[in-house]
C-alpha positions as CSV (number, residue, x, y, z in Angstrom):
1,X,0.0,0.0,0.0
2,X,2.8,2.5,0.8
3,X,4.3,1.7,-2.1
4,X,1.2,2.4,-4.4
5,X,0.7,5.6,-2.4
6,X,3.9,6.7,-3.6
7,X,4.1,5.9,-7.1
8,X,1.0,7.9,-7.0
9,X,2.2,11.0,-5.3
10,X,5.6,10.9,-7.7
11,X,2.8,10.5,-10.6
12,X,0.6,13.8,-9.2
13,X,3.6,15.8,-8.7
14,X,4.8,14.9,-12.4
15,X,1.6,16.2,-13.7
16,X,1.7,19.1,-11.4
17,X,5.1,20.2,-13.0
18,X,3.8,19.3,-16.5
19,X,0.8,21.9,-15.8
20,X,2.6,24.4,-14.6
21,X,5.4,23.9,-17.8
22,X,2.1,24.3,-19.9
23,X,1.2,27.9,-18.1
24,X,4.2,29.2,-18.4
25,X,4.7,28.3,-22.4
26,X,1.0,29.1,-23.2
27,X,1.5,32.5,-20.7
28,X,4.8,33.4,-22.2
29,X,4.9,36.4,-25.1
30,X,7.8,34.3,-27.0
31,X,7.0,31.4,-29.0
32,X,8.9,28.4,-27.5
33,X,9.4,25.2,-29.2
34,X,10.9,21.8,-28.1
35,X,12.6,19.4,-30.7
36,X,13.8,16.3,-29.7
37,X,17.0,14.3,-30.4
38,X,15.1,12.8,-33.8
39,X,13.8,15.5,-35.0
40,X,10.3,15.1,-33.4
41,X,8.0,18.6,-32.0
42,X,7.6,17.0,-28.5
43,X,6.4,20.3,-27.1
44,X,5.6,23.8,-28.5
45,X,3.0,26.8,-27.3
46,X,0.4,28.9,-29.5
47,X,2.5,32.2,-29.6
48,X,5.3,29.7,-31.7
49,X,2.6,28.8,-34.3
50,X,1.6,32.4,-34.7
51,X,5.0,33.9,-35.0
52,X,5.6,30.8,-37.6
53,X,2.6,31.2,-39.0
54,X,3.2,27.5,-39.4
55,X,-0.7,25.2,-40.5
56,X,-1.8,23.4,-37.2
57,X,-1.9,20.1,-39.2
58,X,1.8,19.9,-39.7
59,X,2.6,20.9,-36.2
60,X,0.5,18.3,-34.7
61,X,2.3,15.9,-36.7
62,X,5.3,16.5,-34.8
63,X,7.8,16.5,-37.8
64,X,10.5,19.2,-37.2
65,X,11.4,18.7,-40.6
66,X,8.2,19.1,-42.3
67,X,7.7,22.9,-40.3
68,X,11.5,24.0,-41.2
69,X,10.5,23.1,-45.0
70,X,7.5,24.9,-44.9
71,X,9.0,28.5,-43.2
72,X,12.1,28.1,-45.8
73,X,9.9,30.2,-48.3
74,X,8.6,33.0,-46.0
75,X,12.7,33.8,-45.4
76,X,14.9,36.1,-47.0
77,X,17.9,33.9,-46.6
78,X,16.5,30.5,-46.2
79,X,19.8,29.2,-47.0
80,X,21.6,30.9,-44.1
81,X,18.9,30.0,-42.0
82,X,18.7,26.0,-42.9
83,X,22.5,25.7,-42.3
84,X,22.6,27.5,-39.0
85,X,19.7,25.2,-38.2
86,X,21.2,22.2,-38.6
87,X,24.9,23.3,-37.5
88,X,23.1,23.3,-34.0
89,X,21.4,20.1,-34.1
90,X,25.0,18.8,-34.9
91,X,27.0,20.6,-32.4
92,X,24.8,19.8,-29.6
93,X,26.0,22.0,-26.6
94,X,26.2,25.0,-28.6
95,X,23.8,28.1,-27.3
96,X,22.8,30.5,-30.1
97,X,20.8,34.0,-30.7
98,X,20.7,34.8,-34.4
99,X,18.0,37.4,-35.8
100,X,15.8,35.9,-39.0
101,X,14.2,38.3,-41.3
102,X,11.2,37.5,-43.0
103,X,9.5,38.5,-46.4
104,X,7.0,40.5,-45.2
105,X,9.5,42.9,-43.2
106,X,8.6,40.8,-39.6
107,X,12.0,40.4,-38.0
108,X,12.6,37.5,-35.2
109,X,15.2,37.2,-32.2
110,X,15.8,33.2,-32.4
111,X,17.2,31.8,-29.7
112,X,18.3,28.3,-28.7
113,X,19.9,25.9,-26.1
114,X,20.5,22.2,-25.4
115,X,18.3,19.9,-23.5
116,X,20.8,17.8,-21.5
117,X,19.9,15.2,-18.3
118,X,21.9,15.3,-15.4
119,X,23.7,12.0,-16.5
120,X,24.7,14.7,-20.0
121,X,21.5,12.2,-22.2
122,X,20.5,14.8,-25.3
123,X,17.3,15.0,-25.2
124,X,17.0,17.8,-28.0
125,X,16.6,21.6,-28.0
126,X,14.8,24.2,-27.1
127,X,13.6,27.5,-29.3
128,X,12.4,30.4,-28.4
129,X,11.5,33.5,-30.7
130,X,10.4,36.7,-30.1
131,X,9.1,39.4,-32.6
132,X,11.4,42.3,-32.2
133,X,10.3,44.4,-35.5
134,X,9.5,47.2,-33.8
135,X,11.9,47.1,-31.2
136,X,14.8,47.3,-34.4
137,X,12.3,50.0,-36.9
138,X,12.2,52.2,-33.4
139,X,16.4,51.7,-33.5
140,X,16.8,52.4,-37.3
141,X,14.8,55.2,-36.6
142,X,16.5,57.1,-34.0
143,X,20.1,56.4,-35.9
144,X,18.6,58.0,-39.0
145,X,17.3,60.8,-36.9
146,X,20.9,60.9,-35.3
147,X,22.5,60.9,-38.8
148,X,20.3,63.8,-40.2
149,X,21.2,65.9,-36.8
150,X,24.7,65.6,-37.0
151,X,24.5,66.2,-41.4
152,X,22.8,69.8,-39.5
153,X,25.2,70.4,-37.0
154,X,28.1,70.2,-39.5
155,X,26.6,72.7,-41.9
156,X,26.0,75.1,-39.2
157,X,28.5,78.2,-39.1
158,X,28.7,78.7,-35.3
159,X,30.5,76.2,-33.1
160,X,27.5,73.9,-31.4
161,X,28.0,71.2,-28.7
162,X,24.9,69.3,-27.6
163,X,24.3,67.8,-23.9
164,X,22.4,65.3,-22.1
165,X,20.4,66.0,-18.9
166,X,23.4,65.6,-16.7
167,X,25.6,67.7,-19.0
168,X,27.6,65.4,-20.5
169,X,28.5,65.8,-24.3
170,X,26.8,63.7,-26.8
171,X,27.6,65.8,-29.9
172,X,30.0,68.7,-31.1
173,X,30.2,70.1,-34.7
174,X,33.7,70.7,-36.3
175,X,33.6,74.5,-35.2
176,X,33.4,73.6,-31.7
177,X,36.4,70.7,-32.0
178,X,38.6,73.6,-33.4
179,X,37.3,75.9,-30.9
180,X,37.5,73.4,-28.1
181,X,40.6,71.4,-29.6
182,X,38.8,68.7,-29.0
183,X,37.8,66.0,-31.2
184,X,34.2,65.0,-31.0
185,X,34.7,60.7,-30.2
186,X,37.2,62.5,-27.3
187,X,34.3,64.5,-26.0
188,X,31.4,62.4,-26.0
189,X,30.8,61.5,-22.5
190,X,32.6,64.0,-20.4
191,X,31.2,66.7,-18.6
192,X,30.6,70.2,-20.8
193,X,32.8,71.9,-18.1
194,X,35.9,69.7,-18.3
195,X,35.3,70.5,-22.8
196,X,34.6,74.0,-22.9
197,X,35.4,76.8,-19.6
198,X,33.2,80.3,-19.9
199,X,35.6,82.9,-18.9
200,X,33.9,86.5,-17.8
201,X,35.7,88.7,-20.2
202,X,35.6,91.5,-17.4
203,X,36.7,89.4,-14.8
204,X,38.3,86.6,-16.0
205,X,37.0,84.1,-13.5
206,X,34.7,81.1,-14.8
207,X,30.9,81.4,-15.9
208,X,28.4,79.2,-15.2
209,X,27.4,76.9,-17.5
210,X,24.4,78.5,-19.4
């Protein structure tokens, strides 16, 4: 009797952990999938399919071959993306985080780790991607907007440095390097005081910063 009373508490706190594995996939904002040592889907969420847009029939039939054939043609580089995948299935303790562009503009942070026992058994690997398009349009953005800023600054006659909230330099035009003597990479970063002193003219003694 203890013994069955056992094997059924071991059994109920397998399930529990299963369930609570299954929240946390089906919960999670990144699409996780699990591949096995063959080859075989043996676990994925919903937020995997939809990134994917993989058909639920193919899925289901647990080939990890039939959904990597079937997202080759939504890729801009399926070739680059094939070989990476099957590097890592062949070098089995390798960790990866590679960015996967799609046709229609989408762009995925894929990353990936090995499934090892305690005793080192493979058991496969696990996936996770997460839809960072707008996270990398926001950063194109703001470097374009940076670009365009400094194209202004250098065009503009008078010498102009450019400061954060805690008055450290983040820009200077070439007026202000040959004013300053300082070049702009040397600048960034420091405080405006330590770049460029305001001397009173009637005085002579140091202004403050305006």
């Amino acid at each position: 009797q203890n013994g069955m009373d056992e094997r059924r508490r071991f059994i109920e706190q397998l399930e529990y952990r299963n369930n609570v594995l299954r929240a946390q996939q089906e919960t999670s904002s990144e699409g996780i999938m699990v591949i096995d040592g063959d080859g075989r889907i043996s676990s994925y969420n919903q937020r995997a399919v939809e990134i994917w847009k993989i058909p639920i029939e193919i899925v289901e039939s647990g080939s990890g071959g039939r959904a990597i054939n079937y997202v080759l043609d939504t890729l801009i580089d399926p070739d680059t993306f094939l070989a990476r995948v099957q590097y890592l299935f062949t070098h089995k303790s390798e960790i990866s985080n590679d960015v996967v562009y799609f046709r229609d503009g989408r762009i995925m942070e894929m990353r990936s780790g090995p499934i090892f026992s305690k005793k080192k058994t493979y058991f496969g690997r696990v996936w996770y991607f997460r839809d960072i398009t707008e996270q990398v349009l926001a950063e194109r953005s703001l470097a374009q907007e940076k670009e365009r800023l400094q194209v202004t600054l250098q065009s503009i006659g008078d010498a102009v440095i450019a400061t954060d909230r805690q008055g450290q330099i983040t820009l200077m035009n070439a007026i202000a390097e040959n004013l300053t003597e300082w070049r702009q990479d040397q600048a960034i970063g420091k405080p405006l005081e330590q770049v460029f002193n305001i001397i009173n003219e009637a005085t002579r003694m140091p202004c403050d910063s305006p």
